[in-house]
C-alpha positions in Angstrom: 87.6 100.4 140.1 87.2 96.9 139.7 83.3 96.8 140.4 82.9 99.9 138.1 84.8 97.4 135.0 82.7 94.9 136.1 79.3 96.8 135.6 80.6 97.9 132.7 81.3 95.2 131.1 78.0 94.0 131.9 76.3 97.0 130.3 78.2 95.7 127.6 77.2 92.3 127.0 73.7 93.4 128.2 73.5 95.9 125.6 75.3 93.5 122.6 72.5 90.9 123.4 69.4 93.1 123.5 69.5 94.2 120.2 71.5 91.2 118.8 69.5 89.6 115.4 69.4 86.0 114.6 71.7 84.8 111.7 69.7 81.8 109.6 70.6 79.6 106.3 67.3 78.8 104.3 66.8 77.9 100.7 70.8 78.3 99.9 70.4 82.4 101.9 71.1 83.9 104.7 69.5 86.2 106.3 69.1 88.5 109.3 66.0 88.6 111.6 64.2 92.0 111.0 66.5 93.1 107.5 65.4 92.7 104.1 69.0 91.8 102.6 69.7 88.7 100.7 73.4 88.3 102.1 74.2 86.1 99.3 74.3 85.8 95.4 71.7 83.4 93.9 72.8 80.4 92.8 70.0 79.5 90.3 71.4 81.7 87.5 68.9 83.9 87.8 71.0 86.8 89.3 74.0 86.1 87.3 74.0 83.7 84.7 76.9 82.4 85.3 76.5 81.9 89.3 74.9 78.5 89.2 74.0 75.7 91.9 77.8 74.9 91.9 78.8 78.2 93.8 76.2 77.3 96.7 76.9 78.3 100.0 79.3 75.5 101.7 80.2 73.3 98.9 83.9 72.8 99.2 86.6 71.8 96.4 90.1 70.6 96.4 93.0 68.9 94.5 93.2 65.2 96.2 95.0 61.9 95.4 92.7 59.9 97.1 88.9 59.7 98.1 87.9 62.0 100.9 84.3 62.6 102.5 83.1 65.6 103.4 80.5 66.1 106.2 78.5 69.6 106.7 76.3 70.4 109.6 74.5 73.6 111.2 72.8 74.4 114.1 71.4 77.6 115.9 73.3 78.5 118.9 71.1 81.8 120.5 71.1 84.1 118.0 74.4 82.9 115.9 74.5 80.3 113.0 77.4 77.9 113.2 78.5 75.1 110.6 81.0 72.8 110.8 83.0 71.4 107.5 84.6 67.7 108.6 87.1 66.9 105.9 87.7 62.7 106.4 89.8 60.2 105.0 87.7 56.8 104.8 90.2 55.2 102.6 93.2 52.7 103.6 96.3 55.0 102.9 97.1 58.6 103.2 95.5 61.5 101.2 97.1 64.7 100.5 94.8 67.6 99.6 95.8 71.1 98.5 93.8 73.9 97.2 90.9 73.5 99.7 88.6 76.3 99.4 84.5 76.4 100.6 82.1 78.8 98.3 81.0 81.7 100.5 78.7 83.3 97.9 78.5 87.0 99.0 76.6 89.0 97.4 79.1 91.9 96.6 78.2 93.4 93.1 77.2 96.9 91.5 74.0 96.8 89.7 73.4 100.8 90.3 74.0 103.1 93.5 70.2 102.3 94.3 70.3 99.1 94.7 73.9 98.8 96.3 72.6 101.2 99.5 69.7 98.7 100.0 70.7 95.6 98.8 74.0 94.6 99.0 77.3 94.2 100.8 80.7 95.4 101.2 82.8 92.2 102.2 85.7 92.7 104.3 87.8 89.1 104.1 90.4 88.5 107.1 92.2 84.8 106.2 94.0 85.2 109.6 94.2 81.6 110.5 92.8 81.0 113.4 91.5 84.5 113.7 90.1 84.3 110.7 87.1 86.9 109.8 84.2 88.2 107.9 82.9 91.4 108.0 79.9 91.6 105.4 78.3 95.0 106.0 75.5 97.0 104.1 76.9 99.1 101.7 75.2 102.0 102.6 77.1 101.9 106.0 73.8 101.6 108.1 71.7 98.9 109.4 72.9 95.1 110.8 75.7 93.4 109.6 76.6 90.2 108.9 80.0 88.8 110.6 81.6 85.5 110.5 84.5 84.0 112.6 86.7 80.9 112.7 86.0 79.0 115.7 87.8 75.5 114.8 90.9 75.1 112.1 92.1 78.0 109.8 90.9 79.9 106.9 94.3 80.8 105.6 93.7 82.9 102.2 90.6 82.9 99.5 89.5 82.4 96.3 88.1 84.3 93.4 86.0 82.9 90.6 83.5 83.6 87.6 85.6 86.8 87.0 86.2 88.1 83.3 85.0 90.9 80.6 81.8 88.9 79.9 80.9 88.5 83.7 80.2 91.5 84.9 83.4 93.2 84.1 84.2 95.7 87.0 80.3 95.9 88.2 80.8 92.1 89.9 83.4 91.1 92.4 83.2 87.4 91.8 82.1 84.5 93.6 84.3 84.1 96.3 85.7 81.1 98.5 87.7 81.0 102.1 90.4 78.6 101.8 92.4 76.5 104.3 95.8 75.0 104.6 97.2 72.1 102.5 97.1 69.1 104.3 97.7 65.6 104.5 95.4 63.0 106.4 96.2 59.5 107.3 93.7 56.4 107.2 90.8 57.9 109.6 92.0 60.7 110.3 89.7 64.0 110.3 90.1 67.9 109.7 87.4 69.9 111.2 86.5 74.0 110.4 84.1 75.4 112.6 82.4 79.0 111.8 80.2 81.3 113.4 77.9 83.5 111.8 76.6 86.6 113.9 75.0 89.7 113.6 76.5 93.2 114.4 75.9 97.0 114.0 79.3 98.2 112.7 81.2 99.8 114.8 81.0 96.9 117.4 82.4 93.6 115.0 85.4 93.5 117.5 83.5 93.4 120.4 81.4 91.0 118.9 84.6 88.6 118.2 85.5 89.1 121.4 82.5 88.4 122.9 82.3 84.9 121.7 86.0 84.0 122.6 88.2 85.3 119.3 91.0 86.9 118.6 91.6 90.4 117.4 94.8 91.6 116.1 95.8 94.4 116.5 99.2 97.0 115.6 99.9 100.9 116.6 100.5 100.7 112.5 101.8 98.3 109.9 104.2 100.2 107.8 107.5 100.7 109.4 110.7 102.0 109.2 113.5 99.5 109.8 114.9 100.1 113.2 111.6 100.5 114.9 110.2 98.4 117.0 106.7 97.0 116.1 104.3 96.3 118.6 101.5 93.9 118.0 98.5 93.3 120.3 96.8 90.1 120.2 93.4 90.4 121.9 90.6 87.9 123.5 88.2 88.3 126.3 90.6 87.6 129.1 93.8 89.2 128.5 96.2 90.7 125.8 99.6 89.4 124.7 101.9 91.8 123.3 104.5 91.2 121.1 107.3 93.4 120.1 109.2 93.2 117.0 112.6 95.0 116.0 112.0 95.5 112.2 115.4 95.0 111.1 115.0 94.8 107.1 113.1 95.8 104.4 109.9 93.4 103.5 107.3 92.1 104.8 107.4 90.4 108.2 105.0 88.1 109.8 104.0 88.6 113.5 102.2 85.2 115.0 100.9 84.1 117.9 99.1 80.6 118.8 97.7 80.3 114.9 96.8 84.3 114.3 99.2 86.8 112.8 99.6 90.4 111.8 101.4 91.2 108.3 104.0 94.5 108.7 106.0 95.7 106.1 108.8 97.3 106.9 110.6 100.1 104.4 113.8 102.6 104.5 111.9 105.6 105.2 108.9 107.2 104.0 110.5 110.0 102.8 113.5 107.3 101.3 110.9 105.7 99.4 109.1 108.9 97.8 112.5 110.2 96.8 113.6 106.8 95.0 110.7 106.7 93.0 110.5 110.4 92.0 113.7 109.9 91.3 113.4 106.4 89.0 110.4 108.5 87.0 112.6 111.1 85.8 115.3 108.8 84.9 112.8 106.6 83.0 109.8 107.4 82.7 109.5 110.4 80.4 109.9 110.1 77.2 113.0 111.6 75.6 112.9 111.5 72.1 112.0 114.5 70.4 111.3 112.3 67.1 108.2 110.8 69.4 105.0 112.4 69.3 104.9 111.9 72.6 107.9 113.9 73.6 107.9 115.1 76.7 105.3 112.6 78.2 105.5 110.7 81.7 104.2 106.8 80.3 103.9 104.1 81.1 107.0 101.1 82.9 107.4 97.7 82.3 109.7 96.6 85.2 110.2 92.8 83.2 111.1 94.4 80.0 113.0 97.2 81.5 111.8 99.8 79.5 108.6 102.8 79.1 106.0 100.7 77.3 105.2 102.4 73.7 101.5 100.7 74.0 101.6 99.4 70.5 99.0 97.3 71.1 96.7 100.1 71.6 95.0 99.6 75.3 93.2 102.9 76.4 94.4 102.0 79.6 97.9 102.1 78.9 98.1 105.6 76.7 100.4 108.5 78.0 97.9 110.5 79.3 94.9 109.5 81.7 95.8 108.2 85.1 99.8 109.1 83.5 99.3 112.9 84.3 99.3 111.5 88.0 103.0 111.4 87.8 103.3 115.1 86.4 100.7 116.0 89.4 103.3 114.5 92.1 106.4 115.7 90.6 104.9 119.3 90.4 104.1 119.5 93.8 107.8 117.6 95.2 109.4 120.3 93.2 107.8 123.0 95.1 108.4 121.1 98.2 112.2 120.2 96.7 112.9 122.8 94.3 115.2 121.4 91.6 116.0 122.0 88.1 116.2 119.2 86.4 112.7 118.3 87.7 111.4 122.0 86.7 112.7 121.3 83.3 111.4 117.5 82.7 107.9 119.3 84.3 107.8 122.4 81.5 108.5 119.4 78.5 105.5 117.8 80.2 103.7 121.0 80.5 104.1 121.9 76.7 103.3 118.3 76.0 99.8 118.1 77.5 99.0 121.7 76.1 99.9 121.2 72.7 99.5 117.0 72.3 97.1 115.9 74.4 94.8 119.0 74.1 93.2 121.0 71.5 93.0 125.0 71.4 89.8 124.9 73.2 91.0 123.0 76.3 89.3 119.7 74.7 91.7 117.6 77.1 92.3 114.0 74.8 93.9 110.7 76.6 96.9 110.2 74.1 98.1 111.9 71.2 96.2 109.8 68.8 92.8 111.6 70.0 91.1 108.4 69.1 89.4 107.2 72.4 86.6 108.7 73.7 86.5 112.0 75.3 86.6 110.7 78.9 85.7 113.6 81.7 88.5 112.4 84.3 91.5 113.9 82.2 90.2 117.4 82.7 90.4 117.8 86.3 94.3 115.8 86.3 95.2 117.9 84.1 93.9 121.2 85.4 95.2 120.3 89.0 98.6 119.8 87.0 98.4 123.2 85.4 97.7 124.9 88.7 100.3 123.6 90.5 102.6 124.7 87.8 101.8 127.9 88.6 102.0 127.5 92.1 105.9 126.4 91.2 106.9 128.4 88.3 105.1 131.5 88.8 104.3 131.3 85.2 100.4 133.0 85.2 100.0 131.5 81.7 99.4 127.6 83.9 96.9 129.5 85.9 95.0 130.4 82.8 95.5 127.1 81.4 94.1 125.2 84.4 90.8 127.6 84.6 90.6 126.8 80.5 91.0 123.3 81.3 88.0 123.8 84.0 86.0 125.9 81.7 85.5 123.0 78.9 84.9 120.1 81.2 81.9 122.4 82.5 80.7 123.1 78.8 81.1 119.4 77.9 80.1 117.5 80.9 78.2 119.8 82.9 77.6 120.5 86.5 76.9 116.5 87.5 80.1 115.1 86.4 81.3 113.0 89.6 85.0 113.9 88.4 88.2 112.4 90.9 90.3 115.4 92.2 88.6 118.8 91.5 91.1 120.8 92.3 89.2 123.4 94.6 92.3 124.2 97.1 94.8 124.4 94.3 92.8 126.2 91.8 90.9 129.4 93.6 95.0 129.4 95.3 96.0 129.5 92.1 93.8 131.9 90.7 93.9 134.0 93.6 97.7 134.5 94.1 97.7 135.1 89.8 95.6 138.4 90.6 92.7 136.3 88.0 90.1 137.5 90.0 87.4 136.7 87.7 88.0 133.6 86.7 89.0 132.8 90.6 85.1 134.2 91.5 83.9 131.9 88.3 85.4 128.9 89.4 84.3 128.8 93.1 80.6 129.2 91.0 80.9 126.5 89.2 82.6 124.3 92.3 79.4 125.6 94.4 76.8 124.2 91.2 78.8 121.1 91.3 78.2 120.5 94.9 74.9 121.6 95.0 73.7 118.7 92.9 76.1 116.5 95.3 74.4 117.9 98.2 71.1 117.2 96.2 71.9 113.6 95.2 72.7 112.3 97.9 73.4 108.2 98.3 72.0 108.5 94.6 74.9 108.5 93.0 74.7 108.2 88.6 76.2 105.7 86.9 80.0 106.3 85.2 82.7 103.8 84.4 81.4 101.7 87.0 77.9 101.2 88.4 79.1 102.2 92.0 82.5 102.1 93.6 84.9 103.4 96.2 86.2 106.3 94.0 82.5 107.7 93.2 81.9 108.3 96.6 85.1 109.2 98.1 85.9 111.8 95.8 82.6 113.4 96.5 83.2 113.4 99.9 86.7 114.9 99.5 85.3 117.6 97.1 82.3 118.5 99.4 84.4 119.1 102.4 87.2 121.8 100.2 84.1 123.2 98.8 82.7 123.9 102.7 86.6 124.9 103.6 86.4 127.6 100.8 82.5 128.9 101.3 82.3 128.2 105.4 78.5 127.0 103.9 77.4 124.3 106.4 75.5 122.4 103.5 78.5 121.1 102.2 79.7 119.9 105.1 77.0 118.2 106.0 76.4 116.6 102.4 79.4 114.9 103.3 78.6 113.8 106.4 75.5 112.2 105.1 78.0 110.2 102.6 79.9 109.1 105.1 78.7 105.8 106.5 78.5 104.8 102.9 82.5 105.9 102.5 83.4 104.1 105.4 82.1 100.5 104.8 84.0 100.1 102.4 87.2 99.9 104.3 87.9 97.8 107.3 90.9 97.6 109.9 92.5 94.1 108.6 95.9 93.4 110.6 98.0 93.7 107.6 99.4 96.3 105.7 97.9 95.7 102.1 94.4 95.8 103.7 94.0 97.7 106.8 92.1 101.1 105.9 92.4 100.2 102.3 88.9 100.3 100.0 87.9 97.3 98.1 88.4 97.5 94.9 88.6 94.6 92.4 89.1 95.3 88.5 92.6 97.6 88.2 94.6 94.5 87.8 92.8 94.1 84.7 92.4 97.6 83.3 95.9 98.6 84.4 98.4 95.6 84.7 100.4 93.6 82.6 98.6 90.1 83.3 94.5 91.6 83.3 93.8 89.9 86.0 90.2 90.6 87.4 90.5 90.0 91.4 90.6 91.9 94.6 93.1 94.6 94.2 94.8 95.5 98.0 96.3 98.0 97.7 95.0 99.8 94.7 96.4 103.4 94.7 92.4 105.3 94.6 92.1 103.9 97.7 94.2 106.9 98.7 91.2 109.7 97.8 89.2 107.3 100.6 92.5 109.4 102.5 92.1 112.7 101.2 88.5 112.5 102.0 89.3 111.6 105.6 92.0 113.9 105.9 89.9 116.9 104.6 87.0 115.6 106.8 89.0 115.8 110.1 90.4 119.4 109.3 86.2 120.3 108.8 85.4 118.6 111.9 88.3 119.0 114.3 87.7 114.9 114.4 91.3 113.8 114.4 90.7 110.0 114.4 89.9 110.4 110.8 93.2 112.0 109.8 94.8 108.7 111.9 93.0 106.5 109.4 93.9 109.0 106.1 97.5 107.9 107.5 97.0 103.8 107.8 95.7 104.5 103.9 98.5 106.4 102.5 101.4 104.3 104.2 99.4 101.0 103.2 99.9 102.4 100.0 103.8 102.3 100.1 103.7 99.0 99.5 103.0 99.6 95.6 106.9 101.3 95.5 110.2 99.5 95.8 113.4 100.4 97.0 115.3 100.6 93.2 112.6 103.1 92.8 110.2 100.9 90.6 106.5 100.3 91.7 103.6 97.9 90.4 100.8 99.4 89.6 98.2 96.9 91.6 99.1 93.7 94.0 96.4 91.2 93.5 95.5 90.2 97.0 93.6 86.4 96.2 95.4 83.1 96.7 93.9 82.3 93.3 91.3 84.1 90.7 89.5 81.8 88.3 91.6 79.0 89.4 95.1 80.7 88.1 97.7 81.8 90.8 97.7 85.3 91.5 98.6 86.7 95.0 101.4 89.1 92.8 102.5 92.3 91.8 101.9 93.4 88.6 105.0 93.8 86.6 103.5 97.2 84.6 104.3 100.8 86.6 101.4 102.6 85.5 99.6 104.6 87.7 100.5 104.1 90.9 102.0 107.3 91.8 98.9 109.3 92.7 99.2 107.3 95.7 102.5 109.6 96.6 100.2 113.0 95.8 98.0 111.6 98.8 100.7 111.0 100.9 102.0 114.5 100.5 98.4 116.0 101.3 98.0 114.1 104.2 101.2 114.8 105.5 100.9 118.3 104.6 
């Protein structure tokens, strides 16, 4: 047994070196032997404007109150680039410095689907301390990748900056910058951070850490139930340590070991947790007054003002319906799981509400009852799912029709193309079906075929909507195309997803922590949807969950249970948006710092959050 590890092992490290690529810094880029990607933004302005010689690669920052040199050097080692940062105090007295951060220009933007497959990168950021990590991979899922690892000090959290509505708004993740601890020095003394830079294919990053003496983290999960026991593996090339944890409270808790860690939160229960917040939304989050236009409606909560937020400042983002008909969704489909009465009634207000207010006689599906914005394709689909599942609880076939009716006018409006989030293909031909609407059941599963045909036809070519290119263009795609292939059995959509997948996949990673582990980057709901509009990394961010419906549906298709293991890290990540009284924030903005300005909170607005709990449900169908 011993002799067969051996070999293997050396199959291993014979097989990581012969394809291994070397990692190079010239004129401010890196770059990969044999692959054509610029791995970072341009720093001449001629990319971005506003990315200028100041965001170069390596040039550090920080508050100080004193004078303190900083000495950068790189060298080749084989294939791997490594640099060394040597913060030094010259001066006669102790300095204190705080806010360090080094500009790690990566070159993670959406210009159009096009160029992301090609040309750009996902960035998966691990400030793990000593175990600290980069995963930069091509965003097409394919290809060689581009890793770095701590080797020397920390890299404790990162930076965000050049972020706003005039700089690239949701299309440009920012320039960002791995920061280490605060720190004093005294009269000659030194800080050094070391990093290594390496190539990978993907699905090999850990070994690759390991390889060249890291630490990986690692935990069964990181959402737990108080009185379980966490168990958290901390892993190098010689041995593992194991460390066990009795999760005793509610919060998060911090498992560390010789300068790495692992971040756990730890709840009531699951199933606690969903029934708190259903419960908080029908206590206080429809409105009540029948004087209000918008009686009937789930809105909007601002957890600092204690209250449903009227929105008389008039953000789009913000109306009653959109993203809003999320929480009607959710509640529907408890209530058939937990039939109540008081939730039945609160869900036929709602019901009459959307048909009456927020649409016209036609099914023309508006965002609030002001029918002033613009007639915006995602409400149709919410909204239908919501109408079928109504009559999956009630009974009622007049839902039924209303959901096909619903269907029926985003086709005539927006065609056969529309990448729309959360077609409802299982609920609506069920629906249909179990209505005797045999027609319209036969009409639909057309039009669902049409749609996926031009999926199928597109490919990584994905048309621009609300965003150039992001996590919930390609995940609901993936998601759709596999119920489509559940209700046809026609092995074209399956394998139109399969094609998406690599794409789907890099944009999640397996951080040790349960804001980020399985969670898809996404970097602009903390300004569209929160109470501050911050632009920054969003982890969690709720759509990260249709990255778990995809997985989940994918695994049913394939019999390829890992996936549906993964559609579970997602959706219990995701608890972490809802709080024990029941409230929830609708993003947590993951950077130490965006623009300079403290963030690293959650947003005090409840907006849209609860879709998150839909997923769950699915995937714990």
């Amino acid at each position: 047994m011993h002799n067969k590890l051996l070999l293997s092992l050396c199959l291993l490290a014979y097989t990581l070196s012969a394809w291994a690529q070397s990692v190079s810094y010239q004129n401010n880029q890196i770059h990969i032997a044999g692959d054509d990607m610029d791995w970072l933004l341009k720093t001449d302005g001629s990319q971005y404007a506003w990315v200028t010689e100041r965001y170069q690669w390596g040039k550090s920052y920080y508050d100080a109150n004193g004078e303190i040199t900083v000495e950068t050097e790189r060298h080749q080692d084989g294939e791997d680039l490594v640099e060394t940062y040597t913060f030094i105090n010259k001066t006669k007295r102790k300095v204190s410095l705080k806010n360090i951060g080094i500009y790690t220009p990566f070159n993670d933007n959406y210009p159009d689907a096009k160029t992301c497959m090609t040309s750009r990168c996902n960035v998966h950021l691990w400030p793990g301390g000593k175990a600290a990590y980069v995963n930069a991979m091509h965003m097409n899922g394919t290809g060689t990748h581009l890793g770095l690892m701590v080797t020397e000090g920390e890299i404790t959290d990162y930076d965000v900056w050049e972020r706003g509505s005039k700089k690239g708004m949701s299309n440009f993740r920012g320039v960002m910058a791995l920061c280490m601890p605060d720190m004093t020095l005294k009269s000659g003394q030194s800080y050094r951070l070391q990093w290594r830079l390496f190539s990978h294919k993907g699905n090999d990053f850990n070994e690759q850490i390991l390889k060249r003496g890291g630490t990986i983290v690692r935990s069964n999960k990181y959402v737990y139930e108080t009185g379980e026991t966490a168990i958290v593996d901390f892993i190098n090339s010689k041995n593992t340590k194991t460390i066990t944890k009795k999760i005793a409270t509610t919060g998060e808790h911090r498992v560390e070991y010789k300068g790495s860690y692992a971040l756990l939160l730890g709840i009531s229960s699951e199933r606690t947790l969903i029934d708190k917040r259903i419960r908080f939304i029908l206590d206080h989050q429809q409105m009540n007054d029948p004087q209000d236009p918008r009686y009937g409606a789930f809105m909007c909560y601002d957890n600092e003002g204690d209250s449903l937020l009227t929105n008389t400042f008039g953000r789009s983002d913000l109306d009653e319906g959109r993203e809003r008909v999320g929480m009607g969704v959710l509640l529907t489909e408890y209530c058939r799981q937990h039939p109540d009465d008081k939730m039945q009634q609160a869900l036929e207000r709602y019901a009459k509400y959307i048909r009456e207010k927020l649409q016209q006689p036609d099914y023309r599906t508006n965002s609030s009852v002001s029918r002033k914005v613009k007639n915006r394709g995602y409400n149709y689909a919410w909204v239908a799912d919501f109408f079928f599942r109504m009559y999956l609880l009630t009974g009622n076939k007049q839902y039924a029709y209303d959901g096909y009716g619903t269907l029926q006018s985003l086709y005539r409006q927006f065609g056969y193309g529309f990448y729309c989030i959360d077609y409802p293909v299982s609920t609506g031909l069920k629906a249909l079906e179990q209505a005797g609407l045999t027609f319209e059941r036969d009409q639909l599963l057309y039009d669902f075929k049409a749609t996926a045909d031009i999926y199928v036809k597109n490919g990584l070519n994905f048309p621009k909507f609300e965003v150039n290119y992001e996590q919930s263009i390609i995940a609901p795609a993936v998601w759709f195309l596999c119920e489509v292939y559940q209700a046809t059995n026609e092995k074209r959509y399956l394998n139109g997803a399969r094609k998406l997948m690599p794409a789907l996949e890099a944009l999640q990673w397996q951080q040790p922590s349960y804001r980020m582990n399985e969670i898809g980057i996404r970097h602009w709901d903390g300004y569209w949807f929160g109470k501050r509009q911050t632009y920054g990394d969003v982890f969690p961010h709720y759509w990260s969950c249709i990255t778990a419906a995809a997985f989940h549906r994918y695994a049913q298709c394939t019999g390829d249970s890992s996936y549906q293991e993964r559609a579970k890290h997602t959706v219990r990540g995701n608890l972490s948006l809802f709080f024990e009284d029941g409230r929830a924030t609708c993003a947590f903005v993951n950077p130490r710092r965006v623009n300079g300005e403290d963030a690293h909170y959650a947003d005090a607005y409840a907006n849209d959050q609860d879709w998150a709990l839909t997923f769950w449900l699915l995937v714990n169908e």
